[in-house]
C-alpha positions in Angstrom: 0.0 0.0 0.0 1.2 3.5 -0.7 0.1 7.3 -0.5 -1.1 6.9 3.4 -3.8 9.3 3.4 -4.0 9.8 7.6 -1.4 9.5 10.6 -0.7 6.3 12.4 -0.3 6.4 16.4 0.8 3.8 18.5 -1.6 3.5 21.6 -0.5 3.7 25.2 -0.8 -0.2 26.3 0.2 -0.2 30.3 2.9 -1.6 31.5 4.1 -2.4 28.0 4.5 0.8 25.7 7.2 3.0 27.8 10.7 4.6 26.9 12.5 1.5 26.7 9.7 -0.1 24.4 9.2 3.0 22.3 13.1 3.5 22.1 13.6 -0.1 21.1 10.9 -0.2 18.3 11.6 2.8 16.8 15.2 1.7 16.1 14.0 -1.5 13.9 10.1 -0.3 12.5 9.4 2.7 11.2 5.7 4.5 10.0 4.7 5.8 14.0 3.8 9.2 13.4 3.0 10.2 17.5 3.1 7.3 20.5 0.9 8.0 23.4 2.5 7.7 26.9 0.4 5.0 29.0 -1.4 7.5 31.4 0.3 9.5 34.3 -2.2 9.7 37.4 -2.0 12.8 38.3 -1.5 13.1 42.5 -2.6 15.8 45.3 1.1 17.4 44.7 1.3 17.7 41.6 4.5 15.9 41.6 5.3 13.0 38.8 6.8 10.1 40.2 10.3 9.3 38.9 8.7 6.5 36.9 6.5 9.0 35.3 9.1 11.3 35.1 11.4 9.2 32.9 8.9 8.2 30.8 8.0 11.1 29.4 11.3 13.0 29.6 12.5 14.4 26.2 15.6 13.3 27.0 14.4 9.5 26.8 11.9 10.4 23.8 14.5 11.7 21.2 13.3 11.5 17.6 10.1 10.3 19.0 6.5 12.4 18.7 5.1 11.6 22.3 1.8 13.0 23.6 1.6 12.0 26.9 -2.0 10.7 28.4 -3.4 11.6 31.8 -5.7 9.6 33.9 -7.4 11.9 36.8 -11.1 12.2 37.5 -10.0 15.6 39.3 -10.2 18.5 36.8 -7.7 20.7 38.8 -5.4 18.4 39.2 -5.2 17.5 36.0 -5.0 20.9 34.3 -2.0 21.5 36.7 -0.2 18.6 35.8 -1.4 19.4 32.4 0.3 22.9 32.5 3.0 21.3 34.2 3.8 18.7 31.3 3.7 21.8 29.0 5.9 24.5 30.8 8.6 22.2 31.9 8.9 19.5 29.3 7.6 21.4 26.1 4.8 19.3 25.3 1.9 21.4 23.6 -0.6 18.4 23.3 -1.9 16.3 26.8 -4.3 13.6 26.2 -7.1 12.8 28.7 -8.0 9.4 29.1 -11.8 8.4 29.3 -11.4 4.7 27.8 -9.1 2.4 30.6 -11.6 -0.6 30.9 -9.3 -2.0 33.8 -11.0 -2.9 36.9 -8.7 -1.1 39.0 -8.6 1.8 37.4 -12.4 2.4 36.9 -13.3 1.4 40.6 -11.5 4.6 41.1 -14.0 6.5 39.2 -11.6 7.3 36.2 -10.8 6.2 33.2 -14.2 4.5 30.9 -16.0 5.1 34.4 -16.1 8.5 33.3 -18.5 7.8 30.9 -21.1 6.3 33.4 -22.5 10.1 34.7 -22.7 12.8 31.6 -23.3 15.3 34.1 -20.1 14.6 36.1 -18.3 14.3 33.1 -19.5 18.0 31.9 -18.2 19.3 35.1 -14.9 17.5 34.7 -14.3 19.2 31.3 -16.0 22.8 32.4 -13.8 22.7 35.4 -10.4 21.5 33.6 -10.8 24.4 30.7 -11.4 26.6 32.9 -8.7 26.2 35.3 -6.5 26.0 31.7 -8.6 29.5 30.6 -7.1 30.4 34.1 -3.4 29.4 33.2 -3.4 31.5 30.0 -4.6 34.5 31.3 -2.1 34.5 33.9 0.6 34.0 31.1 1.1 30.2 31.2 2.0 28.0 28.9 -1.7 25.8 27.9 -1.5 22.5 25.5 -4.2 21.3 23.7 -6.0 18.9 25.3 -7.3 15.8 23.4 -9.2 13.1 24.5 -9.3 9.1 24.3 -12.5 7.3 24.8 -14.8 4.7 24.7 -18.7 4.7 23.8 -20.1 4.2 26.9 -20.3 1.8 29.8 -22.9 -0.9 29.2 -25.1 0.2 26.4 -24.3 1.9 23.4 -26.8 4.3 23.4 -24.8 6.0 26.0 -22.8 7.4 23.2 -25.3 10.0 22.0 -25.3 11.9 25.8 -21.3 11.4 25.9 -20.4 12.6 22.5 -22.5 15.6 22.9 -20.5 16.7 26.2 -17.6 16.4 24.4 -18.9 18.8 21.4 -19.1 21.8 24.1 -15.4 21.6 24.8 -12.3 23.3 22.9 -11.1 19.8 22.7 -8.5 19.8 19.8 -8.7 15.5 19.1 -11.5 12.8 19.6 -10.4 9.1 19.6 -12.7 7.0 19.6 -12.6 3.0 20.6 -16.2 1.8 19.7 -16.4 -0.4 22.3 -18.1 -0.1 25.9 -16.0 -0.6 29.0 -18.1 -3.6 30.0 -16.8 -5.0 26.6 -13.0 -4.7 27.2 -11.3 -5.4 24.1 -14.2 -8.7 23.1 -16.5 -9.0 20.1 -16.8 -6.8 17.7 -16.5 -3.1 17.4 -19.7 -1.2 16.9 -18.9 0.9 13.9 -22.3 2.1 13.2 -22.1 3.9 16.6 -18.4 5.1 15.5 -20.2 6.3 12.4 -22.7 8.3 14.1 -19.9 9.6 16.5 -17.8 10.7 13.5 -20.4 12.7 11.5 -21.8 14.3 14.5 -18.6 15.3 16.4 -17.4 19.1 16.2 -13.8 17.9 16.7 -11.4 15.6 14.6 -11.7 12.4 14.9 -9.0 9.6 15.2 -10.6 5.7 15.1 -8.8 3.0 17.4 -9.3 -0.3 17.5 -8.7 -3.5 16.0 -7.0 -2.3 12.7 -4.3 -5.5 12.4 -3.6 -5.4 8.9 -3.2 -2.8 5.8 -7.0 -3.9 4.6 -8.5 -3.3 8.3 -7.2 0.6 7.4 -8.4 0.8 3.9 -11.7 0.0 5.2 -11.8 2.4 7.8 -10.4 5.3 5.5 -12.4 4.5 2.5 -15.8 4.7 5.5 -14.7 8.0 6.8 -12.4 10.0 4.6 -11.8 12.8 6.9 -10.4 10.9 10.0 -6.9 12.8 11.0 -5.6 9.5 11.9 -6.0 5.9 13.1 -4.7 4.6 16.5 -3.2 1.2 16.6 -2.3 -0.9 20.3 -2.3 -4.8 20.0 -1.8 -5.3 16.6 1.5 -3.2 16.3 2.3 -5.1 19.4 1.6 -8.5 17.1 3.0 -7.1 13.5 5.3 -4.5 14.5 6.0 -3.6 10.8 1.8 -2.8 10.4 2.7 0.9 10.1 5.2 0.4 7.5 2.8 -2.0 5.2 0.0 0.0 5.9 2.4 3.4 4.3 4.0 0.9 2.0 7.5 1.5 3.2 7.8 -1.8 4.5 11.5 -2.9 2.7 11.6 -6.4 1.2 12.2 -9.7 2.6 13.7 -8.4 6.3 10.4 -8.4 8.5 11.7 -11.2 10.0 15.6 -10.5 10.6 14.4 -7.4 11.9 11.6 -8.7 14.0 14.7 -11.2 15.6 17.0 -8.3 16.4 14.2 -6.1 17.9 13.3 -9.2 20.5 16.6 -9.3 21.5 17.7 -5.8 21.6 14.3 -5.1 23.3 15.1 -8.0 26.2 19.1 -6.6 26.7 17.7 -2.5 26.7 15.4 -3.7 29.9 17.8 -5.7 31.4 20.3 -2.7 30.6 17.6 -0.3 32.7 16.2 -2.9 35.7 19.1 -4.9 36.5 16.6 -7.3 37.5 15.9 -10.7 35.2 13.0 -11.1 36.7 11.3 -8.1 35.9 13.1 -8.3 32.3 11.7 -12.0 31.8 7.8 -10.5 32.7 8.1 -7.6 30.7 9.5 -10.4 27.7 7.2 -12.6 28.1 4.3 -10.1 28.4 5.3 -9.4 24.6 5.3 -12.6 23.3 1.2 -12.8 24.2 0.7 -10.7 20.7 4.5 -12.1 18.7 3.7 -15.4 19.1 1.6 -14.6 16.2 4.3 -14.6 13.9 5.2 -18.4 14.4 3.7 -21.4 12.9 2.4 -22.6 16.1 1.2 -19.6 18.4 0.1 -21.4 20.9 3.6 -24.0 21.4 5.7 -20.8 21.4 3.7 -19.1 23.8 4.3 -22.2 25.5 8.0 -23.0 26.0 8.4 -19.1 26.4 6.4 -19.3 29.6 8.0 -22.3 30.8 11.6 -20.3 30.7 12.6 -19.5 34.1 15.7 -17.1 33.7 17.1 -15.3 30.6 19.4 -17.6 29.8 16.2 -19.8 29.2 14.3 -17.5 27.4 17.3 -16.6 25.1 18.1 -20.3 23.9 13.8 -21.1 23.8 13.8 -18.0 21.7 16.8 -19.0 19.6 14.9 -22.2 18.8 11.5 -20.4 18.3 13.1 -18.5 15.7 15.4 -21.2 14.1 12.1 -23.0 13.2 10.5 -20.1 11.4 
């Protein structure tokens, strides 16, 4: 495929798309126009963590587009760490996110849980531009703010009430995952409600989900010609050259060399930052759920790479994994 006609982003996937991932990827596949920082929780202090911190320093980001992605039901809070992000690290775009599924997140009232009270949700959003309006009178620095989302919580006629809280904001970027939070990442995507949501919304419009293959993106472009972009999570995490095919920049006949080096290069860079093989091994094997894809037998692979107990382990079973391919 050639003359890409939209943006590709690489979703925020937790515990799985940081510095070290991004850094990695970015050396061996190309075609990622902006990755999205798994969400920062914003705290009483406004303080980042170090782990936050290093994730989303430039210094660990170079030659990558990052927006990074809050996760705060508290408007001020969030708009300070907003400005924050902006005046200190030069970031001029913050996305909010209003999509997590997780279980622990939404028991917390954030994330998709959002999305269960319209009213509250309008008062999140009135408060948080606001508090920005605020900032930029008093001569701060204000990023955009875009937004990630789901449809709804249980039902999809949800959407109607959400979407139209959204339209009242200065929001620069709507991405929309047609699914509901009770869904998680199951069944299919409604895309006759992400049709409705794309004609009707007053902002641009990014589509995420299940796009795992240059056809799923034809589809969705030819469908809705105007989208700025598409979002992709698992299946860059499964084909990390989808980008590439999808822009037709993919080179000949070294997807698999390349996918080989990036495994290992990926599993020596964390090793490299934790010093800890355990930690290493999860974050590994944690991949291999969506690579195992790219073997003859997905579910043997995944297989003998959970039954390695140290690196040493997982090296050799990977040696052989790719030795048979």
């Amino acid at each position: 495929m050639s003359d890409i006609k939209t943006e590709v982003c690489f979703a925020p996937m937790e515990g799985i798309t940081g510095y070290i991932f991004r850094n990695v990827f970015n050396r061996f596949f190309g075609g990622i126009d902006r990755f999205y920082s798994p969400f920062i929780p914003t705290s009483q202090k406004d303080k980042l963590p170090p782990k936050y911190r290093r994730d989303i320093d430039p210094e660990n980001n170079s030659g990558i587009t990052l927006i990074p992605q809050l996760l705060s039901k508290d408007p001020i809070r969030t708009a300070h760490t907003a400005v924050k992000l902006c005046t200190e690290y030069g970031y001029g775009e913050i996305n909010i996110n209003c999509g997590c599924p997780s279980g622990t997140v939404t028991a917390g009232g954030r994330g998709a849980a959002m999305l269960a009270d319209t009213g509250a949700l309008d008062a999140f959003f009135e408060s948080l531009f606001k508090e920005l309006e605020t900032a930029g009178a008093e001569g701060g620095r204000v990023p955009d703010i875009s937004v990630k989302t789901r449809i709804g919580m249980s039902f999809v006629s949800e959407a109607e009430d959400i979407l139209k809280v959204y339209n009242r904001y200065p929001i620069s970027m709507l991405i929309i995952h047609p699914r509901l939070k009770d869904e998680y990442y199951g069944g299919s995507v409604h895309m006759d409600v992400f049709d409705h949501m794309y004609e009707e919304s007053t902002h641009p419009v990014i589509y995420n989900g299940d796009i795992k293959s240059p056809q799923d993106y034809e589809k969705i472009f030819k469908d809705h010609p105007g989208i700025q972009a598409v979002m992709i999570g698992r299946g860059l995490l499964a084909d990390p050259a989808l980008a590439e095919r999808i822009k037709g920049t993919e080179a000949d006949g070294t997807y698999i060399s390349r996918l080989k080096e990036y495994v290992r290069a990926l599993c020596d860079a964390y090793f490299s930052v934790y010093k800890d093989e355990r930690n290493t091994l999860f974050k590994m094997k944690e991949l291999w759920n969506f690579l195992a894809s790219n073997t003859k037998d997905p579910e043997k692979t995944l297989r003998l790479i959970r039954r390695a107990h140290d690196l040493a382990e997982y090296k050799a079973t990977v040696n052989r994994v790719f030795d048979t391919e």
